[in-house]
C-alpha positions, 0 to 999 in steps of 0.5 A: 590628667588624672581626677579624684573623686569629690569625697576623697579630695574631701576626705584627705583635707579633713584628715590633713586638717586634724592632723595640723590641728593635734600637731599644734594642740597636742604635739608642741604643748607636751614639748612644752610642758616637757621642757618646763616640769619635772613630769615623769622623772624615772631612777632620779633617786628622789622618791616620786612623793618628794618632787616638786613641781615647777616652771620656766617661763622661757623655756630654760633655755642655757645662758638665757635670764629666766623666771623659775616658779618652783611650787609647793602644794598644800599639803606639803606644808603641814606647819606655819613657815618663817623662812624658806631655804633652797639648797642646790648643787655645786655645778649649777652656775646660774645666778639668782637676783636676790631682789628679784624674789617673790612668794605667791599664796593661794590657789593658781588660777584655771586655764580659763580666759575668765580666771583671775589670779587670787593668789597673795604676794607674801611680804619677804622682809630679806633674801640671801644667797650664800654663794659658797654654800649654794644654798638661797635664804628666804626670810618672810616679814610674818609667818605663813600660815600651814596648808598654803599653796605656794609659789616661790618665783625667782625673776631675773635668774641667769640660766648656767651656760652649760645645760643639765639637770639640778635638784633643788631642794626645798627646806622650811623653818617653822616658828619655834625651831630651834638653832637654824634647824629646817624640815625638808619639804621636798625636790625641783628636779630642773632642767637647763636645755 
């Protein structure tokens, strides 16, 4: 039989105990975040100003039913906002419940077991999905105010069988734009797994 030192049987179960620990703390949260951000996109053709942030509370998975939380910060709203439209590509074969729609205003809160979410719930008077236009309306009952934070949560949307990756831009109508003409605010760059 052979025997170990005391300080080595030691010393190999603290190293075997932080290195579980980075595993669970440091490994699994960035594949997380990795599969439900746009992160570092490189030679996406949207310039790195332009992408948007967002999440997919399960995950993202193809063919699975999904809540998309595609956010806009403050600073890219610089005008007050009537309606939001969001324009996606032909090959995206998802399917958005148009009922299920919801706009969030305000700081989103840390990531502390003392932190409550201040964020308003915007009053969304009608949404359309153009189907053939591939594009999603979002009309609000009183405009937003410039310099929100924001966060359009799409709830019940049916993920495409087939994964990818799709850009969905983000177009406003501010109040006194004439003829349907919308502003670009900028690009979710998601991935379907």
């Amino acid at each position: 039989m052979f025997s170990f030192p005391t300080s080595s049987v030691k010393r190999f179960f603290s190293t075997a105990a932080i290195a579980a620990s980075l595993g669970i703390f440091g490994i699994y949260p960035a594949i997380t975040w990795a599969q439900n951000n746009s992160g570092l996109t490189i030679f996406s053709g949207v310039d790195r100003k332009d992408q948007l942030s967002y999440y997919l509370d399960f995950g993202g998975e193809s063919g699975n039913v999904d809540r998309y939380r595609l956010k806009i910060p403050a600073k890219k709203l610089k005008v007050a906002v009537n309606r939001f439209a969001i324009s996606y590509p032909n090959y995206y074969k998802g399917k958005f419940d148009p009922s299920q729609v919801e706009i969030l205003v305000g700081k989103e809160p840390g990531f502390s077991f003392f932190s409550t979410d201040t964020r308003q719930s915007i009053k969304v008077s009608q949404v359309e999905w153009d189907q053939q236009d591939f594009n999603l309306q979002i009309f609000l009952e009183q405009r937003l105010p410039a310099g929100q934070d924001v966060e359009i949560v799409l709830s019940n949307v049916q993920n495409p069988s087939m994964g990818g990756t799709f850009y969905f831009n983000c177009n406003i109508e501010a109040p006194g734009d004439v003829g349907g003409l919308v502003r670009y605010v900028g690009t979710w760059i998601i991935s379907i797994s």
